[in-house]
VMD Tcl script that builds the backbone (N, CA, C; Angstrom):
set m [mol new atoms 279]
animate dup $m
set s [atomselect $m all]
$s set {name element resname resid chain x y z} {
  {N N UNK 1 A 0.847 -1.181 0.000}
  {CA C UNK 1 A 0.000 0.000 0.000}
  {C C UNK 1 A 0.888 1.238 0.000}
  {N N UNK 2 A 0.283 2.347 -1.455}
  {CA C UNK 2 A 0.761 3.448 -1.292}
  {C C UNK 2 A 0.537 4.799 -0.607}
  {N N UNK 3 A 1.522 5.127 0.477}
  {CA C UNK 3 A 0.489 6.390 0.988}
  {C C UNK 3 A 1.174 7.348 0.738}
  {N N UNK 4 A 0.762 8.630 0.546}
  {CA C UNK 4 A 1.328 10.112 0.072}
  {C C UNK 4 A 0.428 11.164 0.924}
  {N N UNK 5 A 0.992 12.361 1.484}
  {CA C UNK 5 A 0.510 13.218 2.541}
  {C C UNK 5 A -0.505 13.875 1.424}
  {N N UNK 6 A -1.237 14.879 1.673}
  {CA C UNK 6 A -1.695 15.848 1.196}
  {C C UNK 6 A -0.259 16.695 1.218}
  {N N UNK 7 A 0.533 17.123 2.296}
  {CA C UNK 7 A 1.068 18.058 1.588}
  {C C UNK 7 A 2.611 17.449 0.936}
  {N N UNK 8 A 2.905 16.145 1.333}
  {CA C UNK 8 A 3.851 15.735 0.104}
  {C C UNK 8 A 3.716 15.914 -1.032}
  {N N UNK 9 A 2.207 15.566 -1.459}
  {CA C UNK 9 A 1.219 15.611 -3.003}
  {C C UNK 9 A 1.729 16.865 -3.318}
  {N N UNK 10 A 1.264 18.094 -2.685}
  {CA C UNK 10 A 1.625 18.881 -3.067}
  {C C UNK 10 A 3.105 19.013 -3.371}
  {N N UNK 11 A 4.126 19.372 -2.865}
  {CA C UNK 11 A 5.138 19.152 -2.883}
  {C C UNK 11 A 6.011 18.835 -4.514}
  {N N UNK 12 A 5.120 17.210 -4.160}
  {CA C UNK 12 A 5.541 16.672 -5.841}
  {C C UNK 12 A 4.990 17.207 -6.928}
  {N N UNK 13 A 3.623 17.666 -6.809}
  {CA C UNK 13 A 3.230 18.563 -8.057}
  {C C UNK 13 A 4.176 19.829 -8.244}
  {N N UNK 14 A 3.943 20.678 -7.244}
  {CA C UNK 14 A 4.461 21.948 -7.712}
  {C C UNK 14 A 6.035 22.325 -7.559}
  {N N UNK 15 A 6.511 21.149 -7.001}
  {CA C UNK 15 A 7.915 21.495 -6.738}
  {C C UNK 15 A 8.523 20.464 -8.001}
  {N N UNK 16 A 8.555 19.228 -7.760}
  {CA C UNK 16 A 8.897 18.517 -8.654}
  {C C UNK 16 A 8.369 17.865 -9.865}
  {N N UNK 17 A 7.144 18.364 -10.247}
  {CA C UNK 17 A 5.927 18.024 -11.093}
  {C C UNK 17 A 6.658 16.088 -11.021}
  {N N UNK 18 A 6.225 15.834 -10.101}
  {CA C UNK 18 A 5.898 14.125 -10.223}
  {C C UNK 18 A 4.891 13.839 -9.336}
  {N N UNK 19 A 3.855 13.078 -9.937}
  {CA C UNK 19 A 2.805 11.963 -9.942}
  {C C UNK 19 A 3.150 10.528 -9.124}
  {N N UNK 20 A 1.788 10.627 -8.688}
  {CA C UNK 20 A 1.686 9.349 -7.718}
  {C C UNK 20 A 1.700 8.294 -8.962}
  {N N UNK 21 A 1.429 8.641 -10.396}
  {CA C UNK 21 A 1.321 7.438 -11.278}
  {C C UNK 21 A 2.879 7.314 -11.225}
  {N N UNK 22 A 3.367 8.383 -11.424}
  {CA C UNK 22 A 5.287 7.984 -12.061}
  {C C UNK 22 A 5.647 7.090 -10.769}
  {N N UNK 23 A 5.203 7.764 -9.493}
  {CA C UNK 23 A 6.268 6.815 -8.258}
  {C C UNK 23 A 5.787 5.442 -8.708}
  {N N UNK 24 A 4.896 5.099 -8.871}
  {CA C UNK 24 A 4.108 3.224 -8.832}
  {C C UNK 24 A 5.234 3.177 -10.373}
  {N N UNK 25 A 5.049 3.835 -11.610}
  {CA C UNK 25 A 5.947 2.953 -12.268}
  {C C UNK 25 A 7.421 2.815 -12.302}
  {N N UNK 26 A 8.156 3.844 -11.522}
  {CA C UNK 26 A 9.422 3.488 -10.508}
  {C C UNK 26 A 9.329 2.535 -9.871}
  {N N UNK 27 A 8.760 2.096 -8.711}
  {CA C UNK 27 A 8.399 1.016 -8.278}
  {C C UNK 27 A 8.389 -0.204 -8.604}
  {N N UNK 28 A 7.641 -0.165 -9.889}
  {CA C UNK 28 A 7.537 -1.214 -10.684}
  {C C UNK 28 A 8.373 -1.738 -11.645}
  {N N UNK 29 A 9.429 -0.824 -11.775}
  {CA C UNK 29 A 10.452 -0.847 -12.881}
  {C C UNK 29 A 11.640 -0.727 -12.063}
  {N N UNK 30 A 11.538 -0.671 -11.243}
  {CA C UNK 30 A 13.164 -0.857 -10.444}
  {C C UNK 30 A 13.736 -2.210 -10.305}
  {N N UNK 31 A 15.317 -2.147 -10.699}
  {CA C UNK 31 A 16.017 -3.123 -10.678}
  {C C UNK 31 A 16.803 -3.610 -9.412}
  {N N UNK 32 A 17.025 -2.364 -8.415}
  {CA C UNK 32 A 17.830 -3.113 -7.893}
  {C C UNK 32 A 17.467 -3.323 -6.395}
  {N N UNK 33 A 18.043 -2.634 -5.390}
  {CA C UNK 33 A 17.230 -3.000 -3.996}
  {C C UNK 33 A 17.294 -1.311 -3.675}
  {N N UNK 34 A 16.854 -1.166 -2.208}
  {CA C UNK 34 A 16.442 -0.204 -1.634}
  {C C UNK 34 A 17.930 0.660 -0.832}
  {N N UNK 35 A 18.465 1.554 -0.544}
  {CA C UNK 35 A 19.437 1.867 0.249}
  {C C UNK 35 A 18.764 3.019 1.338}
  {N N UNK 36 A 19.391 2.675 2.705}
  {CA C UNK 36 A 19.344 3.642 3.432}
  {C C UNK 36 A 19.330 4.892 3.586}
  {N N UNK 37 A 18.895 6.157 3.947}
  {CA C UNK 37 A 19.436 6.853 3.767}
  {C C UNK 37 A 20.190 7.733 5.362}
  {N N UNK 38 A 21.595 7.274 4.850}
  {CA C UNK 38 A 22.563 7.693 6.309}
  {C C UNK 38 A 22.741 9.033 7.009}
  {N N UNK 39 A 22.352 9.641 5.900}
  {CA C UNK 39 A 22.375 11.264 7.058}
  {C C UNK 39 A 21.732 11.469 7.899}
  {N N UNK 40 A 22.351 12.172 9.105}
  {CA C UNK 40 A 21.470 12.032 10.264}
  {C C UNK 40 A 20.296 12.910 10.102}
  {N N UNK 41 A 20.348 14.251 9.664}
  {CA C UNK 41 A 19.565 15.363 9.622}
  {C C UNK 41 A 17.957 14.606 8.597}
  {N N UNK 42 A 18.232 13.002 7.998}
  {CA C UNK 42 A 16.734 12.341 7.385}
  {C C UNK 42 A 17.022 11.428 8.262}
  {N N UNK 43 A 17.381 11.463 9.278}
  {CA C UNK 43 A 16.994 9.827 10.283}
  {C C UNK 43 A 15.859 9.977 10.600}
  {N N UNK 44 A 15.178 8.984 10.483}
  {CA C UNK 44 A 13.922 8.483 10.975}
  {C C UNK 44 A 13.374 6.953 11.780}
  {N N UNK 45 A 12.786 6.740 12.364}
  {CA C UNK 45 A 12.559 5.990 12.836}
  {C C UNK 45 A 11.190 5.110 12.551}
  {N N UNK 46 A 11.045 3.580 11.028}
  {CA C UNK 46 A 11.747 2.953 10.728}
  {C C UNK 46 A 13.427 3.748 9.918}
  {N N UNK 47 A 13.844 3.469 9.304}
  {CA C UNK 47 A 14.733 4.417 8.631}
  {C C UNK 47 A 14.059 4.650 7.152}
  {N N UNK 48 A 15.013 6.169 6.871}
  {CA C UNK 48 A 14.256 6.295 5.306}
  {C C UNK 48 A 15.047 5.267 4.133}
  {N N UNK 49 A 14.550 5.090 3.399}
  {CA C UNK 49 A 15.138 4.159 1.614}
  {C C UNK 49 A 14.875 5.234 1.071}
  {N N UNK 50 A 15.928 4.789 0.173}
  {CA C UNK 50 A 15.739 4.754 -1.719}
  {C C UNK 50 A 16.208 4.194 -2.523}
  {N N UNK 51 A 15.708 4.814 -3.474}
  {CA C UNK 51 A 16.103 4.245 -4.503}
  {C C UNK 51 A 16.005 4.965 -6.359}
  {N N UNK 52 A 16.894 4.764 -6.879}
  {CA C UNK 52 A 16.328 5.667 -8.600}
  {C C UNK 52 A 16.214 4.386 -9.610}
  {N N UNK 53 A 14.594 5.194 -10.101}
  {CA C UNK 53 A 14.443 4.023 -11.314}
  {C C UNK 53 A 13.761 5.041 -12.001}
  {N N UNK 54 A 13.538 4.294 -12.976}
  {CA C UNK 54 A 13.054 4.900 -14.627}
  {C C UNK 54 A 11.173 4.976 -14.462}
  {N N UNK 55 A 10.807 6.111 -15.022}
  {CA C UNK 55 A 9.490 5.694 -15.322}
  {C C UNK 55 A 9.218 5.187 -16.517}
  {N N UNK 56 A 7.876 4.830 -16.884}
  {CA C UNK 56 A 7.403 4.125 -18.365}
  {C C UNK 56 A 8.165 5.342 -19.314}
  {N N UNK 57 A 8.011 6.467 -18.930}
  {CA C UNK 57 A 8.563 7.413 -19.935}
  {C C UNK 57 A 10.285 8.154 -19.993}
  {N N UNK 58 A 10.869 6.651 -18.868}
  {CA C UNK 58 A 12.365 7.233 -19.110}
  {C C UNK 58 A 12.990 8.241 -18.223}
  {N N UNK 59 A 12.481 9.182 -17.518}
  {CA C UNK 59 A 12.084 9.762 -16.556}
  {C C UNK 59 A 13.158 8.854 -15.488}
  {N N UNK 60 A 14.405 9.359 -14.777}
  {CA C UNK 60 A 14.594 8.434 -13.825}
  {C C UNK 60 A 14.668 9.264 -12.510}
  {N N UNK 61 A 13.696 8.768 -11.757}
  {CA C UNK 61 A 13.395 9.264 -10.636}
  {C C UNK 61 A 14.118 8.572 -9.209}
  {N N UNK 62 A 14.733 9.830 -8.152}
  {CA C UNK 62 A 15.007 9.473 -7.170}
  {C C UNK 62 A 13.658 9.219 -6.425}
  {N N UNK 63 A 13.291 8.210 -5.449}
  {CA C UNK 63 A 12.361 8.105 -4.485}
  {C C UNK 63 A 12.417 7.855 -3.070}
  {N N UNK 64 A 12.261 8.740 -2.056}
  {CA C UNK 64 A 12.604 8.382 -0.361}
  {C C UNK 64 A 10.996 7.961 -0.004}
  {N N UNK 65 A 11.323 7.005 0.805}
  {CA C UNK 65 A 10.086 6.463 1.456}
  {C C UNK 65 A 10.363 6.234 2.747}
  {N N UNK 66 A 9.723 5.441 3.202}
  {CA C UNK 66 A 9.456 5.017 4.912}
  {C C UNK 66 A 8.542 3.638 4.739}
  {N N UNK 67 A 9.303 2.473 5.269}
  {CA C UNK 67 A 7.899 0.900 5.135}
  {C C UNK 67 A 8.061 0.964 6.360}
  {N N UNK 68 A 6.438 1.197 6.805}
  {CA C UNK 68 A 5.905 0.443 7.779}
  {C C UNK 68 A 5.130 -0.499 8.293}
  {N N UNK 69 A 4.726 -1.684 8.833}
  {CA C UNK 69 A 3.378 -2.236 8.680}
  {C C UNK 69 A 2.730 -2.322 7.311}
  {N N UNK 70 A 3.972 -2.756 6.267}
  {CA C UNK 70 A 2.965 -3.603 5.852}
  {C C UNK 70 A 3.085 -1.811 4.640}
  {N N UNK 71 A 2.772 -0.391 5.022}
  {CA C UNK 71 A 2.756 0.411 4.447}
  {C C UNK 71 A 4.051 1.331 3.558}
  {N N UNK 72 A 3.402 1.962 2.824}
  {CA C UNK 72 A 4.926 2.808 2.311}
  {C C UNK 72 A 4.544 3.966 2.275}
  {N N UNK 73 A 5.332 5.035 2.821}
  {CA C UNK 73 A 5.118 6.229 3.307}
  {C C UNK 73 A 6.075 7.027 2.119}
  {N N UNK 74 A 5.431 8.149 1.279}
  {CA C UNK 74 A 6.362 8.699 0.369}
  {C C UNK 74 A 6.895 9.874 0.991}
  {N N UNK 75 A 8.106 10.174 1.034}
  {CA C UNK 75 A 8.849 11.569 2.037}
  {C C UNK 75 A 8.897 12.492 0.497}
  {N N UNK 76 A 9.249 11.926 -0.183}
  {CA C UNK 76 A 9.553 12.329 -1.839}
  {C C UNK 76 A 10.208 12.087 -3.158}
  {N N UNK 77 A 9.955 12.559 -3.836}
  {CA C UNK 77 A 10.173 12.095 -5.178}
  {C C UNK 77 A 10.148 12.754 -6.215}
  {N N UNK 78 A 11.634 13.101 -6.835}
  {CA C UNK 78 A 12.238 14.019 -7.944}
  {C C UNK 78 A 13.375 13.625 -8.694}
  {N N UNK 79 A 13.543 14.102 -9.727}
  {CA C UNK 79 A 14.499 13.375 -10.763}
  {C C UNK 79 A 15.699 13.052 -10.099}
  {N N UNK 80 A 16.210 12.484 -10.852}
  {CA C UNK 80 A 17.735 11.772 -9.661}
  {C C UNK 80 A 18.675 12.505 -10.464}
  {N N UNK 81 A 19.643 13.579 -9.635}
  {CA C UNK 81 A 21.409 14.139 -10.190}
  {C C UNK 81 A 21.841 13.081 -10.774}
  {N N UNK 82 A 22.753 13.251 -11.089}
  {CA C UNK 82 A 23.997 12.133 -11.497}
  {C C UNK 82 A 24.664 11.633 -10.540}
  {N N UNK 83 A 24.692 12.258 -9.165}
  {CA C UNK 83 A 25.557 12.127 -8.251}
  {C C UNK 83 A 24.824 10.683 -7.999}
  {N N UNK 84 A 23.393 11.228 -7.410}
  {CA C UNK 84 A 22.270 10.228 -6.978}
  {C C UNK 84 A 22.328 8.542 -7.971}
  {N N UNK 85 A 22.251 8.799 -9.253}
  {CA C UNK 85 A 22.001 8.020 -10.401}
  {C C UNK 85 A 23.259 7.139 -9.755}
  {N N UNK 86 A 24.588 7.289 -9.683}
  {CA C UNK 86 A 26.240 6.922 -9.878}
  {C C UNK 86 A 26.271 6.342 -8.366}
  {N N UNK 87 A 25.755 7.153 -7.373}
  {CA C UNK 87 A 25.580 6.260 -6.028}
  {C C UNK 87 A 24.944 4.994 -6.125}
  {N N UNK 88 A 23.500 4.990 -6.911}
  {CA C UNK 88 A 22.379 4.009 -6.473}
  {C C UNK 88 A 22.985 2.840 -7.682}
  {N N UNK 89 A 23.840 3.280 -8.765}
  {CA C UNK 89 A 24.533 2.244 -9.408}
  {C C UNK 89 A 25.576 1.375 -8.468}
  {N N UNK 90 A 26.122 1.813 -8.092}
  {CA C UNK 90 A 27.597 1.162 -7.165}
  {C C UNK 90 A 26.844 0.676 -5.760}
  {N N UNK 91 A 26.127 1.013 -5.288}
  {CA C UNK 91 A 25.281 0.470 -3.842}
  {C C UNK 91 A 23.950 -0.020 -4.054}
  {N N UNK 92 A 23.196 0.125 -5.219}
  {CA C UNK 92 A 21.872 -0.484 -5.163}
  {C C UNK 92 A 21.829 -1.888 -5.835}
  {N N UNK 93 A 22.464 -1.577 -7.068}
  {CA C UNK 93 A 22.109 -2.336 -7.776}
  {C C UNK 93 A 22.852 -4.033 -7.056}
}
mol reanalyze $m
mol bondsrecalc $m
mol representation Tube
mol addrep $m
């Protein structure tokens, strides 16, 4: 199960114009596994993931979440740097 805040939603529209459709086909199109994310200033408690994958339209999107119970909590979701892309190659995949 996908959950997204009202004001994450927002967020992804007007900040990063991405769609709850693009995160599901990231999701669905991702190859490799999930990575932590180690900075303390996003620690959270489960911890946050990510991960960058492609949408149907090529589009490769970074995505931070939160699984809890069973749920997935979206923190956010915007195109992935190169930095991001070159990390999640060498540690995700």
């Amino acid at each position: 199960m996908l959950e997204i805040s009202d004001k994450v939603r927002e967020k992804l529209k007007n900040k990063h114009n991405v769609s709850e459709s693009m995160i599901r086909e990231a999701f669905a199109n991702r190859q490799g596994g999930f990575l932590k994310d180690q900075r303390e200033k996003h620690g959270t408690i489960p911890p946050t993931q990510w991960f960058v994958s492609e949408t149907d339209n090529g589009v490769k999107l970074k995505v931070c979440f939160i699984h809890s119970n069973g749920v997935i909590y979206i923190k956010t979701a915007y195109e992935a740097n190169s930095l991001e892309q070159k990390i999640y190659e060498k540690y995700g995949s």
